[in-house]
N, CA, C and O atoms as a DFTB+ gen file, in Angstrom:
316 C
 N C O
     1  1       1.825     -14.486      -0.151
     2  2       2.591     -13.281      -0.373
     3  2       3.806     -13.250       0.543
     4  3       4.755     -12.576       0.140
     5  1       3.963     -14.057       2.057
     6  2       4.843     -14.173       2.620
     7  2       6.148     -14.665       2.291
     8  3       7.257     -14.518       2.805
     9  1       5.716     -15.289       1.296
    10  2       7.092     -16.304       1.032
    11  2       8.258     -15.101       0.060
    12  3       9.470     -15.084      -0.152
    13  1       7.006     -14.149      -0.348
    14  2       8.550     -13.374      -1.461
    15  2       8.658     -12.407      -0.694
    16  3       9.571     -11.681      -1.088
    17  1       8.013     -11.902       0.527
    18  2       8.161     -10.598       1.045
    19  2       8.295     -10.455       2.503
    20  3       7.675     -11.145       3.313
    21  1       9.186      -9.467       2.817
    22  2       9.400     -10.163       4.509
    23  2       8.800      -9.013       5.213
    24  3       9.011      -9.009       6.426
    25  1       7.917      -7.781       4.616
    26  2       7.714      -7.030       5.759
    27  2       5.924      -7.346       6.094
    28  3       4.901      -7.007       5.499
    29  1       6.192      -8.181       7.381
    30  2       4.873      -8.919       7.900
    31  2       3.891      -7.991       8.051
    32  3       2.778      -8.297       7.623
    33  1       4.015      -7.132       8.465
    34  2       3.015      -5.435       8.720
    35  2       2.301      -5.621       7.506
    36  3       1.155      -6.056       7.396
    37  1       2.975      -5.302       6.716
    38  2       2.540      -4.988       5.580
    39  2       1.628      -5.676       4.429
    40  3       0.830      -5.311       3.566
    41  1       2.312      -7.108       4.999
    42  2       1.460      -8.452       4.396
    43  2       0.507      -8.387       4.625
    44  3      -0.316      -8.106       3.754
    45  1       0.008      -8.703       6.418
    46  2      -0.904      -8.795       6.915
    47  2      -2.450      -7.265       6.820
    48  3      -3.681      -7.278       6.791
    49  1      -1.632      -6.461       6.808
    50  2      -2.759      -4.907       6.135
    51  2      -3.407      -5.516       4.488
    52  3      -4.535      -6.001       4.395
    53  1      -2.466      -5.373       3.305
    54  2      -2.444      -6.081       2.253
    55  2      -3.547      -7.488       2.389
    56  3      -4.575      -7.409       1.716
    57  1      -3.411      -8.324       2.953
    58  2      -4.420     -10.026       2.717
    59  2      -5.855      -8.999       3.552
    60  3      -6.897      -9.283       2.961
    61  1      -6.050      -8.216       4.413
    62  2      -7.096      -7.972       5.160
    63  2      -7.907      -7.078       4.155
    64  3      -9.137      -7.112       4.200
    65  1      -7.205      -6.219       3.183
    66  2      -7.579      -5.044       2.556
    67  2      -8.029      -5.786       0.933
    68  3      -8.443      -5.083       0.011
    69  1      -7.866      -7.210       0.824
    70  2      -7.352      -7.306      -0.336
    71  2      -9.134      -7.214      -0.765
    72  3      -9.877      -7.198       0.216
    73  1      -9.933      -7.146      -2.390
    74  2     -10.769      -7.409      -2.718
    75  2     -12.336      -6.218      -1.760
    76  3     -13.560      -6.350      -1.766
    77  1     -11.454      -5.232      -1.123
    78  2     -12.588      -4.236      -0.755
    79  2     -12.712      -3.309      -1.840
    80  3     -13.809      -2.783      -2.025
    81  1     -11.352      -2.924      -2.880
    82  2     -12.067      -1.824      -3.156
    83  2     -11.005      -0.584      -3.531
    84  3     -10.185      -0.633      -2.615
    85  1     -10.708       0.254      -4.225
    86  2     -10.133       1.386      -4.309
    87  2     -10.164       1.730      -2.758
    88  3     -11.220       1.684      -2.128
    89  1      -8.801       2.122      -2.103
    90  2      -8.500       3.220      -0.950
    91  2      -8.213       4.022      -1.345
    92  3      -8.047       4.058      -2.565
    93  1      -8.005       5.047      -0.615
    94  2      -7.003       6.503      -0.878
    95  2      -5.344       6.000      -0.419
    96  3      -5.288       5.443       0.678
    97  1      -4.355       6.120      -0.985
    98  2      -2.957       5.985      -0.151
    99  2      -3.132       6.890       1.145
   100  3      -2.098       6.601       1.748
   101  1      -3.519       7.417       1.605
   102  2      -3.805       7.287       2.816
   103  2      -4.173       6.370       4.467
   104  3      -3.860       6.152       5.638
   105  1      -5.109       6.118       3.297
   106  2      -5.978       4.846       4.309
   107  2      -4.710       3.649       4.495
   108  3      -4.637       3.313       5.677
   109  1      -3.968       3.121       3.845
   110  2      -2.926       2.816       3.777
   111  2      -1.692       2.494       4.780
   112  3      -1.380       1.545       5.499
   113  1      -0.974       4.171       4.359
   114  2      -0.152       4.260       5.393
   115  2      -0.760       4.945       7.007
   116  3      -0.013       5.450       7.845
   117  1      -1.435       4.881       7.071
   118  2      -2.459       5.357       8.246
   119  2      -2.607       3.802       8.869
   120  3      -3.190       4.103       9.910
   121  1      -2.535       3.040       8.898
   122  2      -2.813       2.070       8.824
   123  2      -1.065       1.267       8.981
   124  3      -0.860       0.585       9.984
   125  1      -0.183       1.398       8.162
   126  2       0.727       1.071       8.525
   127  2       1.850       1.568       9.585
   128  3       2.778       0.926      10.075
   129  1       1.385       3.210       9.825
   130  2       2.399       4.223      10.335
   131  2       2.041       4.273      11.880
   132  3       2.721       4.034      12.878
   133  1       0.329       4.789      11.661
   134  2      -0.581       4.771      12.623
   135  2      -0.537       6.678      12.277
   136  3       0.102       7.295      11.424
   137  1      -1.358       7.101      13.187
   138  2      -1.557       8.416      13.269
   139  2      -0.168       9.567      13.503
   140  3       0.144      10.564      12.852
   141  1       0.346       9.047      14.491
   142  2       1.460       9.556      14.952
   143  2       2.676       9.388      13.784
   144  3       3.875       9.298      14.046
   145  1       2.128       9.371      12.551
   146  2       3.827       8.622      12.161
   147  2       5.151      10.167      11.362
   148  3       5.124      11.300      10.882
   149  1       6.088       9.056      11.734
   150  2       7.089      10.390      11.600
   151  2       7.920      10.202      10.134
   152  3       7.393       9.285       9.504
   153  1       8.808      10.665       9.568
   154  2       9.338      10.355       8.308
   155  2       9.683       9.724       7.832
   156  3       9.515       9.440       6.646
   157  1      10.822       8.888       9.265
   158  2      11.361       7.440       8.933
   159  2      10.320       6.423       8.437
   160  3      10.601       5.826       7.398
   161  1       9.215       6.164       9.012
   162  2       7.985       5.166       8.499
   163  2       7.272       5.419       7.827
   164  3       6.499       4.490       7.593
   165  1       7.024       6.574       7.153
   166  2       6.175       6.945       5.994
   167  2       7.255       6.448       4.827
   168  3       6.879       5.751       3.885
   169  1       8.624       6.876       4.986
   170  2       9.403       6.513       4.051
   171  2       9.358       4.808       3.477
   172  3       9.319       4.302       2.355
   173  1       9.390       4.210       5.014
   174  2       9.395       2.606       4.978
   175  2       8.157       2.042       4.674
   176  3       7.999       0.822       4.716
   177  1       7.461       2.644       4.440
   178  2       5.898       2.656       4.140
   179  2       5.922       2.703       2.394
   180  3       5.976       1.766       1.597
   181  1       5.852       4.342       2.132
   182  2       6.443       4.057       0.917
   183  2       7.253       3.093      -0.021
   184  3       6.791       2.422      -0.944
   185  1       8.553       3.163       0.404
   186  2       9.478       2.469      -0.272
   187  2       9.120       0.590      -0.261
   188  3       9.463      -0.162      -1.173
   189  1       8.406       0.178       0.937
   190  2       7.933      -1.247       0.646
   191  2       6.635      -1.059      -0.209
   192  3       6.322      -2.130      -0.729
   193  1       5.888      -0.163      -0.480
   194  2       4.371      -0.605      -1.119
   195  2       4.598      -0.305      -2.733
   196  3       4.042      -0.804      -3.712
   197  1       5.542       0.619      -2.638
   198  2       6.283       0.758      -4.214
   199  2       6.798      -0.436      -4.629
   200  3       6.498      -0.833      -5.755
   201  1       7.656      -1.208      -3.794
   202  2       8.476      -2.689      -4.330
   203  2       7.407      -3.356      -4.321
   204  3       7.332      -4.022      -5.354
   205  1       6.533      -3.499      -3.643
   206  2       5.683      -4.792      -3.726
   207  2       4.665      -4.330      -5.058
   208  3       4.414      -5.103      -5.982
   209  1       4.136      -2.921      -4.967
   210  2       3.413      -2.827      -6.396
   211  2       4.415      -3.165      -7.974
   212  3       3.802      -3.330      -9.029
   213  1       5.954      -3.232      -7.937
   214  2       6.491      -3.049      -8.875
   215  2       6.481      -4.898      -9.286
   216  3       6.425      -5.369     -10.422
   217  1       6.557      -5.712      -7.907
   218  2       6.699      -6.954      -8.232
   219  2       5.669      -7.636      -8.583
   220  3       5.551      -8.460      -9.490
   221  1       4.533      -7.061      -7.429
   222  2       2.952      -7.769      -8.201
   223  2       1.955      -7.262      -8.677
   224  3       0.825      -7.283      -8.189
   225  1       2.356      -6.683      -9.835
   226  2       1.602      -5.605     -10.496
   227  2       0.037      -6.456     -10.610
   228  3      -0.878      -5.639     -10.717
   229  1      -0.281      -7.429     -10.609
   230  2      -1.227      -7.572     -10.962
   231  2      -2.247      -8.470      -9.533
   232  3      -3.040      -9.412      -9.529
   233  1      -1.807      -7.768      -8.718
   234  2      -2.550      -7.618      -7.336
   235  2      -2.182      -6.377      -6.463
   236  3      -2.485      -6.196      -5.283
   237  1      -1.718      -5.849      -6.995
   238  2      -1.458      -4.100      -6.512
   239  2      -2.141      -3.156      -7.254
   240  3      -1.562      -3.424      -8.307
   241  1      -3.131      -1.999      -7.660
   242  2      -3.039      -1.578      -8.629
   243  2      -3.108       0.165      -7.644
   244  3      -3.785       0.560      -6.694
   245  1      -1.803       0.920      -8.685
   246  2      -2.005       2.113      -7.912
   247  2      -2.178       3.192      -9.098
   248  3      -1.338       3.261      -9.996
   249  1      -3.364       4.068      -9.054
   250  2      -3.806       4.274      -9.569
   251  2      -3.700       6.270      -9.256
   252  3      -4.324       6.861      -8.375
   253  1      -2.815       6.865     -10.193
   254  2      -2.156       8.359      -9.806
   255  2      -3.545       9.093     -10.226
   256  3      -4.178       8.667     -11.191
   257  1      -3.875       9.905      -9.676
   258  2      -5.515      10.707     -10.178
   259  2      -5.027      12.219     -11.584
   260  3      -3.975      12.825     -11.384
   261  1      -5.457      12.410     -12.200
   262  2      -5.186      13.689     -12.923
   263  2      -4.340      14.635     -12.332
   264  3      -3.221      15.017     -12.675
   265  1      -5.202      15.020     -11.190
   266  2      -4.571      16.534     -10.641
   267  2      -4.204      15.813      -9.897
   268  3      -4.839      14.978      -9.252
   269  1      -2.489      16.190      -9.896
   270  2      -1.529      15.968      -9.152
   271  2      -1.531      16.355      -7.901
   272  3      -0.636      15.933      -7.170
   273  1      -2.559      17.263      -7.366
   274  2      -2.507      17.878      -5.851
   275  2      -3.614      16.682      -5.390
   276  3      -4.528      17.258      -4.800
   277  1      -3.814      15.496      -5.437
   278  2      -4.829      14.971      -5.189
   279  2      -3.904      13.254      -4.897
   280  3      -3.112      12.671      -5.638
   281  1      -4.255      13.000      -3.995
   282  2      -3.424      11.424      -3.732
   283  2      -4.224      10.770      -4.435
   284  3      -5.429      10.936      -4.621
   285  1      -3.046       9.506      -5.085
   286  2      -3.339       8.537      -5.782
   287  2      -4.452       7.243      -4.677
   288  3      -4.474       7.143      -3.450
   289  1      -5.124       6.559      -5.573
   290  2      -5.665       5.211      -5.223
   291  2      -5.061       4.291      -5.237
   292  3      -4.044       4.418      -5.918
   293  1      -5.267       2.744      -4.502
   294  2      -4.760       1.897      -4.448
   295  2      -5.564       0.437      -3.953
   296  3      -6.102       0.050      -2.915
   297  1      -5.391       0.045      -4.904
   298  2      -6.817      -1.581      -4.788
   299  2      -5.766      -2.896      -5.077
   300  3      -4.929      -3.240      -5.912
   301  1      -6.498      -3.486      -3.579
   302  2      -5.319      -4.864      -4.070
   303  2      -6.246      -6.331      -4.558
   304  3      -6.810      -7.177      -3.864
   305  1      -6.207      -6.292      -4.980
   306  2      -6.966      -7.670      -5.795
   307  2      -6.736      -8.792      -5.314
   308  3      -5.536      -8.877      -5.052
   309  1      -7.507     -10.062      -4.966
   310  2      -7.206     -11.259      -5.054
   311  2      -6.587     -11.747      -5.733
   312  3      -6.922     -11.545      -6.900
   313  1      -5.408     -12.616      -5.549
   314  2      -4.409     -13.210      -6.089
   315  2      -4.729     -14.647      -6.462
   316  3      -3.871     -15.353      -6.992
């Protein structure tokens, strides 16, 4: 996954997470931000897990729940 994508954080969360399982997007950026995180990195959080789900749709899967007041899932599959 390194070779098409340069944000290493993100790789490395992604290969550790891969094949557990539905998360909450939470578990996620909690994980990428840390507890403390402020707008700028939720944003950069966001905006990389969106590009990488748009490019490898079929080891990303994010999954929006009905009720919209409810965060989406997100399971990354073996590649």
């Amino acid at each position: 996954m390194s070779t098409y994508f340069h944000d290493k954080k993100l790789n490395k969360i992604l290969a550790e997470e891969a094949g557990k399982g539905p998360q909450p997007w939470s578990h996620y950026r909690t994980r990428y931000c840390g507890y403390a995180r402020d707008r700028k990195s939720n944003k950069m959080f966001t905006e990389a897990m969106m590009k990488y789900a748009l490019k490898i749709p079929h080891r990303i899967v994010i999954v929006r729940p009905y009720n919209v007041s409810e965060e989406p899932t997100v399971e990354i599959l073996h590649g």
